[in-house]
C-alpha positions as CSV (number, residue, x, y, z in Angstrom):
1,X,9.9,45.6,42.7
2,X,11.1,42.2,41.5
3,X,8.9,41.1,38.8
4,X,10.2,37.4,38.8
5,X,10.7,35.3,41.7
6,X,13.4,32.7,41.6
7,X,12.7,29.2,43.6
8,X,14.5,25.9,43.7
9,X,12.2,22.8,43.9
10,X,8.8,24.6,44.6
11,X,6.3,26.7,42.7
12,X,2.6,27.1,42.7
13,X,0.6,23.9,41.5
14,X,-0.9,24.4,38.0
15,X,1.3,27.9,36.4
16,X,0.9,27.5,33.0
17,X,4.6,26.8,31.2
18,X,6.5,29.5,29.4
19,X,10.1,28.5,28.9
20,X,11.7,25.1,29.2
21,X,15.4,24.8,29.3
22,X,18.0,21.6,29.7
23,X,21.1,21.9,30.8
24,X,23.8,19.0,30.7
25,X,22.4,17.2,27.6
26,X,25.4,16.2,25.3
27,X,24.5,13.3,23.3
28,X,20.7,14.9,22.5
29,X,19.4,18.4,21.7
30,X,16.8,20.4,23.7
31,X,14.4,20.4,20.5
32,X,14.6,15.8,20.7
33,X,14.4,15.9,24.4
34,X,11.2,18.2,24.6
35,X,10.0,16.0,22.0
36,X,9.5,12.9,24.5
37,X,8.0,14.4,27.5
38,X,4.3,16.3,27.3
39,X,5.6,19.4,29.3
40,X,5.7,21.9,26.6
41,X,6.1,25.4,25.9
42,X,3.3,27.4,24.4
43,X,4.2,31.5,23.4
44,X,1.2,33.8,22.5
45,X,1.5,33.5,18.8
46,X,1.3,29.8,19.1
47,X,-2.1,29.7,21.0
48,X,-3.5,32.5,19.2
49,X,-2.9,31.7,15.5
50,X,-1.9,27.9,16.0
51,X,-4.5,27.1,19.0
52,X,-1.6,25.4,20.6
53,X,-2.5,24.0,24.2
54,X,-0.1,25.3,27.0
55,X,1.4,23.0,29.4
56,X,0.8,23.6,33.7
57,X,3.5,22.6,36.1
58,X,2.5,20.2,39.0
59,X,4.7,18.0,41.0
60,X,2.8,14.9,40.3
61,X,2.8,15.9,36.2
62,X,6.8,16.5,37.1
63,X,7.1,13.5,38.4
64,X,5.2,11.9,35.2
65,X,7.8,13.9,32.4
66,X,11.1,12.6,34.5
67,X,10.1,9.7,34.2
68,X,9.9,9.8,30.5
69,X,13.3,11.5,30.0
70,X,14.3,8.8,31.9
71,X,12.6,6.2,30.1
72,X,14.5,8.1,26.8
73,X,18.0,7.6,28.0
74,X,18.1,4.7,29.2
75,X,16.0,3.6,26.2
76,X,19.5,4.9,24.2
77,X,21.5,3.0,26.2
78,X,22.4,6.0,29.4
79,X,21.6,2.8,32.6
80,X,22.5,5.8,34.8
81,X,21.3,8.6,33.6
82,X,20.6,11.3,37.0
83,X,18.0,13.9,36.4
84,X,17.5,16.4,38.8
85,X,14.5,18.2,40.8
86,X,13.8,21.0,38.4
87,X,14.5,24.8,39.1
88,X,11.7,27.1,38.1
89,X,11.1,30.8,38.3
90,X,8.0,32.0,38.8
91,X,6.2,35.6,37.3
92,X,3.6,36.1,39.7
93,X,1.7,38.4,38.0
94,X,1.2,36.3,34.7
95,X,1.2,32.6,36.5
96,X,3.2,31.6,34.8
97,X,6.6,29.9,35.6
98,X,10.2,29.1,33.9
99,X,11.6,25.6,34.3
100,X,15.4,25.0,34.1
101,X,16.2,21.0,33.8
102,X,19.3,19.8,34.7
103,X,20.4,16.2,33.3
104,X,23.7,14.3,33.9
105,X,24.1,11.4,31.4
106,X,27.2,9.8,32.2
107,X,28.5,7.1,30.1
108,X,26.3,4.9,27.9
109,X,26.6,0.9,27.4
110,X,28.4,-0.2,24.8
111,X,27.6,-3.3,22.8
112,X,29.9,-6.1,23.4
113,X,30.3,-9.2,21.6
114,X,27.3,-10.2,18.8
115,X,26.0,-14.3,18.2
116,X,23.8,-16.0,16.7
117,X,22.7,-19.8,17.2
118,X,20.1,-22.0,15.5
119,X,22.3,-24.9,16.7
120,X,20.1,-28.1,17.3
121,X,22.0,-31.5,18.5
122,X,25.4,-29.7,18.4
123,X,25.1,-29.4,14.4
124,X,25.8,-25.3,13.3
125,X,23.2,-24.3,10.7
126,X,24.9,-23.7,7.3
127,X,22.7,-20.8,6.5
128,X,24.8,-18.4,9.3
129,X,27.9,-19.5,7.8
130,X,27.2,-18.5,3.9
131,X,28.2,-14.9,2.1
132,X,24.9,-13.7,2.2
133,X,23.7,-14.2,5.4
134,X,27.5,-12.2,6.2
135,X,26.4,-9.3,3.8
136,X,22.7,-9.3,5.7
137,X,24.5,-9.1,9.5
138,X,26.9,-6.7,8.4
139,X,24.2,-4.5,7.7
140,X,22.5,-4.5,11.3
141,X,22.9,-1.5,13.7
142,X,23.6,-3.6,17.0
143,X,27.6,-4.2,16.3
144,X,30.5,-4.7,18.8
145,X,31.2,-0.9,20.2
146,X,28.3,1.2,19.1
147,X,26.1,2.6,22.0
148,X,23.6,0.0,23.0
149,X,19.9,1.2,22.2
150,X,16.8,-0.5,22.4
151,X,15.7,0.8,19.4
152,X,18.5,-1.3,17.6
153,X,18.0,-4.1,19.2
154,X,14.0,-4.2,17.9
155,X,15.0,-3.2,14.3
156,X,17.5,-5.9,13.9
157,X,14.7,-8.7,15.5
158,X,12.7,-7.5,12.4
159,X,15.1,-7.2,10.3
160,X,17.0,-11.0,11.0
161,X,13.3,-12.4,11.1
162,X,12.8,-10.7,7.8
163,X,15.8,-12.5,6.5
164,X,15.1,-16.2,7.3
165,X,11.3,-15.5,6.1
166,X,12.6,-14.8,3.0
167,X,14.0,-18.0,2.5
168,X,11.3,-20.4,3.3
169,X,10.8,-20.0,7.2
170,X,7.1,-18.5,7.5
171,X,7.1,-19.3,11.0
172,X,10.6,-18.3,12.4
173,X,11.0,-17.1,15.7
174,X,13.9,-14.4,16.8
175,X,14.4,-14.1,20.5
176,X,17.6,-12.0,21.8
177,X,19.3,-12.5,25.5
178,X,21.3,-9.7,27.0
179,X,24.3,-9.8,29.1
180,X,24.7,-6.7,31.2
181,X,28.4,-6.0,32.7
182,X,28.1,-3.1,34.7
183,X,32.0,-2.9,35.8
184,X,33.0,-2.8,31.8
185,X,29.4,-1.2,31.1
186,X,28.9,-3.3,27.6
187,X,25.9,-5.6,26.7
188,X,26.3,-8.6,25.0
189,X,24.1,-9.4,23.1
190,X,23.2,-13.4,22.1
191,X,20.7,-14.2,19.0
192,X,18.6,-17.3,19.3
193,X,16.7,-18.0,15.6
194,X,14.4,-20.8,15.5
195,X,13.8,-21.2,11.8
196,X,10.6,-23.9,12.3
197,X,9.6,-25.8,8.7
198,X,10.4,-25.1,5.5
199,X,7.2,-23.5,3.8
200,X,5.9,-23.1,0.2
201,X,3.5,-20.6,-0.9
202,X,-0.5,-22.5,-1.7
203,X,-2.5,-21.1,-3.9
204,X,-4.3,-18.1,-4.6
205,X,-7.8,-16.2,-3.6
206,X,-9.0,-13.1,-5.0
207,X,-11.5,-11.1,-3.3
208,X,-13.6,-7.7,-4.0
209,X,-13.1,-7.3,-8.0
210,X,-15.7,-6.1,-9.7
211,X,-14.4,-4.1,-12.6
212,X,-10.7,-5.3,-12.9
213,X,-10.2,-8.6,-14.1
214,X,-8.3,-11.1,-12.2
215,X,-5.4,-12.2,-15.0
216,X,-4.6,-8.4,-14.5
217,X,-4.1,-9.3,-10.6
218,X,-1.8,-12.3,-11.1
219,X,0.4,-10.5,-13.4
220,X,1.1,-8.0,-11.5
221,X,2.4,-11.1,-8.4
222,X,6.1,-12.2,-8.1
223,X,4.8,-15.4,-6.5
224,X,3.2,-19.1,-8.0
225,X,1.7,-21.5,-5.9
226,X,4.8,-23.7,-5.3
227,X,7.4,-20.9,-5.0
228,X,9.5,-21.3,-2.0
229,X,8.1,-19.0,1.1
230,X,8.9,-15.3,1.1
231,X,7.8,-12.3,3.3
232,X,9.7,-10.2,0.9
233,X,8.4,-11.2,-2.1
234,X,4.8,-11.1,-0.9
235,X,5.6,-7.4,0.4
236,X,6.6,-6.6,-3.6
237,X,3.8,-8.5,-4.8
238,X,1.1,-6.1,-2.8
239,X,3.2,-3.3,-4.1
240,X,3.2,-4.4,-7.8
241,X,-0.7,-4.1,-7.4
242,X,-1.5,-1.0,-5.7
243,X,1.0,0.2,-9.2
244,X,-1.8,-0.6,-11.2
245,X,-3.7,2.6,-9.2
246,X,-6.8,1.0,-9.5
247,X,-7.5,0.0,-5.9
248,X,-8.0,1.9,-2.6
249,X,-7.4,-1.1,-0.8
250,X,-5.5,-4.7,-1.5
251,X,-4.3,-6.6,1.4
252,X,-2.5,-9.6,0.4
253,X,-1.9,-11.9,3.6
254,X,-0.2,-15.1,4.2
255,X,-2.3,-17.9,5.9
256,X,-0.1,-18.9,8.8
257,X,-1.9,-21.2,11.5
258,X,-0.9,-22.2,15.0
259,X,-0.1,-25.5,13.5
260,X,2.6,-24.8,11.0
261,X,2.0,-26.0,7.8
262,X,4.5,-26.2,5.6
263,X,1.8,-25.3,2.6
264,X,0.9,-21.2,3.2
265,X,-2.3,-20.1,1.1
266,X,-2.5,-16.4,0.2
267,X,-6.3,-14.3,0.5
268,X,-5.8,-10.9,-1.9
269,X,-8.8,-8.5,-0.2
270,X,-9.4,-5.6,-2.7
271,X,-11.5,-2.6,-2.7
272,X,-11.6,-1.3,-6.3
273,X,-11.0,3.2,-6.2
274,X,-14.4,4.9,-7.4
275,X,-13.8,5.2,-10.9
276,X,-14.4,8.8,-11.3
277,X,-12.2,11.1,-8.9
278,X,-11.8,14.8,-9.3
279,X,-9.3,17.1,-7.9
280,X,-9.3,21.5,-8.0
281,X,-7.6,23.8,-6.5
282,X,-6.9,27.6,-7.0
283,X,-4.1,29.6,-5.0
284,X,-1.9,32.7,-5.5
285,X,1.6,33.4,-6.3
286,X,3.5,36.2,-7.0
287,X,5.1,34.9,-10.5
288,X,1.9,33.2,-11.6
289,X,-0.9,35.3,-9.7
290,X,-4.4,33.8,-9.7
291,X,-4.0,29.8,-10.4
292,X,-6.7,27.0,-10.8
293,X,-6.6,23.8,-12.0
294,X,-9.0,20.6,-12.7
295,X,-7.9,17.1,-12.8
296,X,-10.3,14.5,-13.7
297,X,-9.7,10.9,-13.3
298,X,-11.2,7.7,-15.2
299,X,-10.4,4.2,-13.7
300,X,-10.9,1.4,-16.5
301,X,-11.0,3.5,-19.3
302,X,-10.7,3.0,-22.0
303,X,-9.7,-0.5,-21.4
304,X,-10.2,-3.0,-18.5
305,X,-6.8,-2.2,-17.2
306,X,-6.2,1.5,-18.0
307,X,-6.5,5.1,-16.6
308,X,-7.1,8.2,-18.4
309,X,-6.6,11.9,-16.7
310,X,-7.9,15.1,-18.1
311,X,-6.1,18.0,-16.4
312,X,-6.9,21.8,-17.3
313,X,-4.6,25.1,-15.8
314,X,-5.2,28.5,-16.1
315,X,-2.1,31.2,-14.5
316,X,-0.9,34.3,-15.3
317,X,2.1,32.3,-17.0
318,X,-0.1,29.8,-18.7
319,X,-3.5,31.3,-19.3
320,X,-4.7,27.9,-20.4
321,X,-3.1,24.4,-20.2
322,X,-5.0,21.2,-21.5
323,X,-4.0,17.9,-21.1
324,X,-5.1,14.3,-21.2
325,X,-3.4,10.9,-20.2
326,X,-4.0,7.5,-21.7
327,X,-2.0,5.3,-18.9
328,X,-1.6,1.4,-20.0
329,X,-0.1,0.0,-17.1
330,X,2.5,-3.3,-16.5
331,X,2.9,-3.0,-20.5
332,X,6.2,-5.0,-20.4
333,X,6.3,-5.9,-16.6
334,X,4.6,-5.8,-13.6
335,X,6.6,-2.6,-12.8
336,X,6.5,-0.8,-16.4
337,X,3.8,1.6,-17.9
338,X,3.1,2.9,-21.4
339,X,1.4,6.9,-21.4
340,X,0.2,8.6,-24.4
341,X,-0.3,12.6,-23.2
342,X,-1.4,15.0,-25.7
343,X,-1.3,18.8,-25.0
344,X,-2.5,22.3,-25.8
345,X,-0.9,25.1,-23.8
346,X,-0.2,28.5,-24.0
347,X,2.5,30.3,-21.8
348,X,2.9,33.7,-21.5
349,X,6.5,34.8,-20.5
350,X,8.4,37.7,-19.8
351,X,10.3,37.4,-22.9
352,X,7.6,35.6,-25.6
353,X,4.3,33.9,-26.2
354,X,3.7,31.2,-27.0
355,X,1.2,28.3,-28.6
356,X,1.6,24.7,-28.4
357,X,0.4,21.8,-29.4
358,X,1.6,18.1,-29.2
359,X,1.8,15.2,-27.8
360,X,4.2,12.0,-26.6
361,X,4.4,8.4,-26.2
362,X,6.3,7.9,-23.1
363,X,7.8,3.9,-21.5
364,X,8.3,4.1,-18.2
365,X,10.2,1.9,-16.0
366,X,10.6,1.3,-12.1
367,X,13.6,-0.3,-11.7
368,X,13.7,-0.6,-7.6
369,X,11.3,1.2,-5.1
370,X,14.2,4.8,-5.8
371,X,14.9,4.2,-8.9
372,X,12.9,5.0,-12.1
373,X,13.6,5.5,-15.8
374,X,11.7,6.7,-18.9
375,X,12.1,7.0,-22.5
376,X,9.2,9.4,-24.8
377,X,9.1,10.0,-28.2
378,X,7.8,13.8,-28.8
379,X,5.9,15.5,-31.6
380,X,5.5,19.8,-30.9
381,X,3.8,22.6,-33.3
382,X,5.0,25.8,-31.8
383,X,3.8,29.5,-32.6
384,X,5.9,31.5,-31.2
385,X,6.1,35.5,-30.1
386,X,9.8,36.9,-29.1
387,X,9.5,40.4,-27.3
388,X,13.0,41.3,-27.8
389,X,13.5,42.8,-31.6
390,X,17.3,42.0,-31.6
391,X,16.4,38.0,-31.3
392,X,13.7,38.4,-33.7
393,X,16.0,40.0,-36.3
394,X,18.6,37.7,-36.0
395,X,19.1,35.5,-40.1
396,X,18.7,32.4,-38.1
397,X,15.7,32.9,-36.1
398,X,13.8,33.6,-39.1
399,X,10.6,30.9,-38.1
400,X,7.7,31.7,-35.9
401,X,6.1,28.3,-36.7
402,X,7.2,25.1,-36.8
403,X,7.6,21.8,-35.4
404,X,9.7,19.9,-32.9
405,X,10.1,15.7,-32.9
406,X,12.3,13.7,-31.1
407,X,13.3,11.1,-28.5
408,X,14.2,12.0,-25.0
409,X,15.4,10.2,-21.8
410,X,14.8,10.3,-18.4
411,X,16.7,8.8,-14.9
412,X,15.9,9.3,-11.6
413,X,17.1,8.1,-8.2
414,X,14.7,9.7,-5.3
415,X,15.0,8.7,-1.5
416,X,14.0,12.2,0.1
417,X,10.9,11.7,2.7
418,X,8.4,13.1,3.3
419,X,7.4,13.9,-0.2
420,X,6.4,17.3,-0.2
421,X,8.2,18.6,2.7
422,X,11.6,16.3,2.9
423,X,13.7,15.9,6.1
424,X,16.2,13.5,5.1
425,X,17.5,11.8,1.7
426,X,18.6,12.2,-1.8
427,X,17.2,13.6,-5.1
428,X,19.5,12.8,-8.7
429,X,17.9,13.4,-11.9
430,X,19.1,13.8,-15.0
431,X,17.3,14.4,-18.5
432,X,18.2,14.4,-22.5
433,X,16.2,15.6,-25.5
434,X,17.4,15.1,-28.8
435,X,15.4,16.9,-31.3
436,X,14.9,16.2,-35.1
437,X,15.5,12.6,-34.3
438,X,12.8,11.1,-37.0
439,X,12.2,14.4,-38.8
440,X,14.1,17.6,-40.1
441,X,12.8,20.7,-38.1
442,X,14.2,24.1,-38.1
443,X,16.1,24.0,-35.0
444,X,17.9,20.4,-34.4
445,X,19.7,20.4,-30.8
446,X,20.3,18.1,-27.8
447,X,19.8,19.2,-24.3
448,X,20.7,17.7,-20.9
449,X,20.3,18.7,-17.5
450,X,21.1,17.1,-14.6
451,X,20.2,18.3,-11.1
452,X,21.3,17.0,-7.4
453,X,19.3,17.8,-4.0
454,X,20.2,16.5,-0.8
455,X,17.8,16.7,2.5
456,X,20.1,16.5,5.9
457,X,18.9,15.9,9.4
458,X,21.3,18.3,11.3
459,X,19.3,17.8,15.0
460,X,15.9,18.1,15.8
461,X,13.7,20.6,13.5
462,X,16.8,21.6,11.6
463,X,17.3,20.2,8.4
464,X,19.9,21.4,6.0
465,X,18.4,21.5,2.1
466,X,21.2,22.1,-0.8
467,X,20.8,21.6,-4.4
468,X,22.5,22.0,-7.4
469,X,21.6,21.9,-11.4
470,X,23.4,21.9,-14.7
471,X,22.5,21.5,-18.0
472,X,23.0,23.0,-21.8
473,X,21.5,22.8,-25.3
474,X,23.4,22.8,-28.2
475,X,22.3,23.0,-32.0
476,X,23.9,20.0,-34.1
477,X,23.3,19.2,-37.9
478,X,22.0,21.6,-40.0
479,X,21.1,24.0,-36.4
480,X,22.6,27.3,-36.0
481,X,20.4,28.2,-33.0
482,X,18.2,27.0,-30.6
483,X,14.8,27.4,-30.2
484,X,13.6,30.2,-27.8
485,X,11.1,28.2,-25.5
486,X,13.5,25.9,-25.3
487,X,16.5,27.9,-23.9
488,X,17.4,28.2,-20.4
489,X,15.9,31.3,-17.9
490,X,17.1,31.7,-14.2
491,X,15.8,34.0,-11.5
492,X,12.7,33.7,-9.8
493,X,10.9,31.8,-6.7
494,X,12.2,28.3,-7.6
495,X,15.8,29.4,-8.8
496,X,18.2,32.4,-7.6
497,X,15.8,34.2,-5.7
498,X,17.4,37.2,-5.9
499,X,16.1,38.0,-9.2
500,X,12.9,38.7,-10.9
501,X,12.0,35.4,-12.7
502,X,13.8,35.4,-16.2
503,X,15.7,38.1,-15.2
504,X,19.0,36.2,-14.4
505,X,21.1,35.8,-17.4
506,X,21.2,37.2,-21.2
507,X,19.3,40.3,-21.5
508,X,18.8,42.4,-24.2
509,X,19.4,46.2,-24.7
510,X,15.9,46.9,-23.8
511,X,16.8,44.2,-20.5
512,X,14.1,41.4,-22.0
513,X,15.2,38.1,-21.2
514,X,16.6,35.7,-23.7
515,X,17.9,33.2,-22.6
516,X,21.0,30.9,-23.1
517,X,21.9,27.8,-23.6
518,X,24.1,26.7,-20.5
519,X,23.0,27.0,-17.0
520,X,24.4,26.7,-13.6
521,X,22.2,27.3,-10.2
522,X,22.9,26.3,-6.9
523,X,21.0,26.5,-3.0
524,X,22.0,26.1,0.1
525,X,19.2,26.4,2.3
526,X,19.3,25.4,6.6
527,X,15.1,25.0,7.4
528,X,14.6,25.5,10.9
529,X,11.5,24.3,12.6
530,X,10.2,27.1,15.6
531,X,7.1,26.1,16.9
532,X,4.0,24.3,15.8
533,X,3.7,24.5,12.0
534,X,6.0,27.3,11.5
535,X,9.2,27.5,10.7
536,X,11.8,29.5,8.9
537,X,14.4,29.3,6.0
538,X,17.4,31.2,5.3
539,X,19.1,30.8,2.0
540,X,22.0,31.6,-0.1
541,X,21.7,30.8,-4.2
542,X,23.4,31.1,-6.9
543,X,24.0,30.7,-10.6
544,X,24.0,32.2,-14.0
545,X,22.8,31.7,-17.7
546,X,25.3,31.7,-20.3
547,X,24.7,32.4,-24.2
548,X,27.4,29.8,-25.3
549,X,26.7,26.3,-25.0
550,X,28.8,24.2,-22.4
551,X,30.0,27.3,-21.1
552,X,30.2,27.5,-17.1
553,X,32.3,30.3,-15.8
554,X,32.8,30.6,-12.2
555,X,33.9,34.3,-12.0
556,X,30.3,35.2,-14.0
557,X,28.6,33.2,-11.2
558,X,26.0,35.5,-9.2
559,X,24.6,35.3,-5.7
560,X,21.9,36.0,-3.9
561,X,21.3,35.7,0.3
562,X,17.5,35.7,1.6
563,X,15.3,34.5,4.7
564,X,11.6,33.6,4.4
565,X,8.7,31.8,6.8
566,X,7.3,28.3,6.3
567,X,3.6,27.4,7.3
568,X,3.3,23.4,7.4
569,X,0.0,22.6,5.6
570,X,-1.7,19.0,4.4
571,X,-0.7,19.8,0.8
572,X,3.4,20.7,1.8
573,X,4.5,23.9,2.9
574,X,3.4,27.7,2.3
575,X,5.9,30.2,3.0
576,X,6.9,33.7,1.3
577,X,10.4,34.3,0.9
578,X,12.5,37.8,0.6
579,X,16.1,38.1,-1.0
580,X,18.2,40.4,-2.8
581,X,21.4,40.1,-4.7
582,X,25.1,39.8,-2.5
583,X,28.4,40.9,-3.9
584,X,26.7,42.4,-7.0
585,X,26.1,46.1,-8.2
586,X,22.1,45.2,-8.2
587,X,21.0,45.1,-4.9
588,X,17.2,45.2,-5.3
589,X,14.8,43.0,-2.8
590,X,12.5,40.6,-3.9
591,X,9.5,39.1,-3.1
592,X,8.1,35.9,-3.1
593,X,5.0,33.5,-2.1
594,X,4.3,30.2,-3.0
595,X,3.5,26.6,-2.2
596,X,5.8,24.4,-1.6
597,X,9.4,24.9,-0.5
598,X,11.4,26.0,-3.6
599,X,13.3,23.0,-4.0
């Protein structure tokens, strides 16, 4: 007995979807087609763990999800797109049916010739003839032979009437004419700007403060009544005051009337944050076990301008972590803060215990919206307890107690979005700590490590994560040795995952970690979206811990190949990972689960 029947053009009304498949699609993959219709596929995991909704055939909802295909390609620039009557094969027994979509593209419009005109009495304006108005059009994605799409074509009417509104033209209107050729199939595409008056910004009204005081507000604004007309530089100015974290809400909007004035006043609506916020949370991992945490927030405390934190931890790694931040913001800018943290924390490693206490002074510095910098000075008091009994016999690791003081420096460049779960974009950090900077200590050293990540959007639900870090310490002066906590580990959930954590690197005859003082890890990680919230990972890392500092030696590297299951949640991912060691005598499997993707 035939337990599928195969039609062409007719199945029962309402058979609730189970597969979906295109055929034909070159210039888009099934995963961004599927995306823009409502026909979707639902399996039995999906509706019973992820209550997804399945989809029912009908000729009339057909009908509906062609036309939005069709809407999609010739939205991307496909005038002739052809899509034909679906093929579906129906299982009787389940109701349920198959459908097989077949799509020919043909050619898409290209984009022709590009102008742009404010011409009034015959007279060119001078401002499309200058360098930077060249810079600012070379920059937009409708061009002269890239594939005409609608999307473009929007994005660069914002983006031109972003331009001129930046230089004094509140009330500029864009408007764009198209020129269809259907025998050359290009699309030119003709730019008319009318820039209306020349505007000035008016002046100034506040609304909402209660506990913030206003002189805070105008500092924090790139703008004075006066100041030629911007869009741009009353988007920074909003953004320079929610950087004082203080609000929930400021709006800052522009006055424009029906009747053009050349005088545009500004109305800044705030809503002040509550100024006591709380946060806790407690989860599980397999490195850390149980985890809590507390973070307590106070908004104008303890000055008019200020925020202080209080944040307490408690893990299998740190059994208690206390912490409190003093944060002055716009201390030398509208974009600069000043922090004061101190600390008491315990951690409890594989290879020592230990106690600290401390505190630093950090400056920090947002040079663009990617870009941020940060200078602290440090002061540590460690007590320390080394498992192994080699490193603890060792002439120069005679101290147990002491102190740590120095200056370090911080750089980051980060573009990767979303935050907690990126799709596309760049991560580049690198950091320096120069201990004994102000005062001896036992252990003088500088340390650096600089680390790369990189998000790529491959097609639809497939992104393509990679990462790689490097750093060493070195002992200078009067140092023979570095510190242990301050050594580098590798292995675990959040580096080669191979390995136990620590357990990648020097070990001692008794195989307790202890560390080194150059490291090298690398990832390579393609994140593939499945259905719903879920997807999967598969992964290959490597890297290894050297005693020597400086010292990177690629036959020494290790590796280590793995596959794990994502879970999208509000906070980021959850997933659990497993991965053993390739081309290596040690071929153990490991286990792990956490929050958040590893890198």
């Amino acid at each position: 007995m035939a337990l599928c029947l195969s039609l062409s053009g007719y199945a029962q009304e309402n058979a609730e979807i189970r597969k979906i498949k295109i055929k034909g699609n070159e210039a888009f993959d099934d995963g961004e087609l599927l995306e823009k219709i409502s026909f979707n596929e639902a399996s039995w995991i999906g509706k019973l763990i992820f209550k997804q909704e399945p989809s029912f055939y009908s000729s009339e909802a057909w009908e509906m999800n062609k036309a939005q295909l069709k809407a999609f390609y010739q939205s991307e620039g496909y005038l002739h797109v052809q899509i034909e009557e679906p093929e579906l094969e129906m299982h009787p027994r389940k109701y349920k049916v198959d459908i097989l979509i077949r799509i020919r593209e043909g050619k898409p419009v290209r984009v022709g010739e590009v102008s742009f005109s404010t011409v009034k009495g015959g007279v060119q304006d001078s401002l499309l003839v200058n360098e930077k108005w060249q810079k600012e059009k070379s920059q937009l994605a409708t061009r002269e032979g890239a594939r005409f799409r609608d999307e473009d074509v929007n994005s660069d009417q914002d983006a031109v009437s972003s331009w001129f509104s930046s230089l004094g033209y509140a009330y500029v209107d864009v408007q764009h004419d198209i020129s269809l050729f259907q025998d050359t199939l290009t699309a030119d595409v003709d730019w008319d700007v009318d820039k209306g008056p020349f505007c000035r910004f008016g002046e100034l009204t506040i609304e909402g403060l209660e506990r913030t005081p206003e002189r805070a507000i105008r500092k924090q604004m790139t703008i004075a009544p006066g100041d030629v007309y911007s869009s741009r530089q009353l988007s920074q100015s909003q953004k320079q005051i929610y950087e004082l974290g203080l609000f929930r809400i400021a709006s800052l909007q522009a006055g424009l009337t029906n009747r053009q004035r050349d005088s545009i006043p500004l109305k800044l609506t705030i809503e002040e944050a509550p100024r006591w916020a709380a946060r806790f949370g407690v989860g599980y991992g397999r490195e850390d076990k149980f985890r809590t945490f507390v973070d307590v927030g106070l908004l104008n405390f303890p000055g008019p301008v200020m925020r202080t934190n209080f944040y307490a931890k408690h893990s299998s790694l740190e059994p208690y972590r206390f912490e409190a931040k003093v944060t002055k913001p716009a201390i030398l800018g509208p974009r600069s803060s000043l922090e004061f943290k101190p600390m008491i924390r315990r951690r409890n490693e594989r290879g020592f215990d230990s106690f600290i206490w401390g505190g630093d002074l950090s400056l920090h510095q947002n040079f663009s919206d990617y870009l941020t910098g940060s200078i602290s000075l440090y002061f540590e008091r460690v007590d320390i307890d080394i498992t192994s009994e080699f490193e603890r016999s060792l002439r120069d690791l005679h101290q147990s107690t002491y102190s740590k003081n120095g200056v370090s420096l911080g750089l980051l460049y980060y573009t990767a979005n979303p935050r907690f779960d990126p799709t596309d974009g760049w991560s580049l950090g690198i950091n320096t700590r120069a201990n004994s900077s102000f005062f001896d200590s036992a252990y003088p050293f500088f340390k650096y490590l600089f680390e790369v990540k990189r998000y790529q959007p491959v097609r639809s639900g497939f992104v393509l994560a990679m990462r790689l870090k490097a750093g060493s310490i070195r002992p200078w002066g009067s140092g023979v040795v570095t510190p242990f906590e301050e050594r580098f580990f590798a292995g675990g959930s959040q580096s080669v995952r191979g390995w136990p954590r620590q357990m990648l690197g020097p070990l001692d005859e008794e195989d307790v970690p202890i560390g080194g003082n150059s490291v090298l890890e690398g990832s390579i990680e393609p994140r593939i979206k499945i259905f719903g919230p879920l997807s999967m990972v598969v992964f290959m890392d490597f890297g290894n811990v050297w005693r020597d500092e400086n010292t990177f030696k690629p036959d020494e590297v290790r590796f280590a190949a793995g596959s794990g299951i994502r879970v999208s949640t509000p906070i980021g991912p959850v997933g659990i990972d497993f991965a053993r060691p390739v081309f290596d005598d040690d071929n153990k499997w490991q286990f792990h689960l956490n929050i958040g993707h590893a890198f």
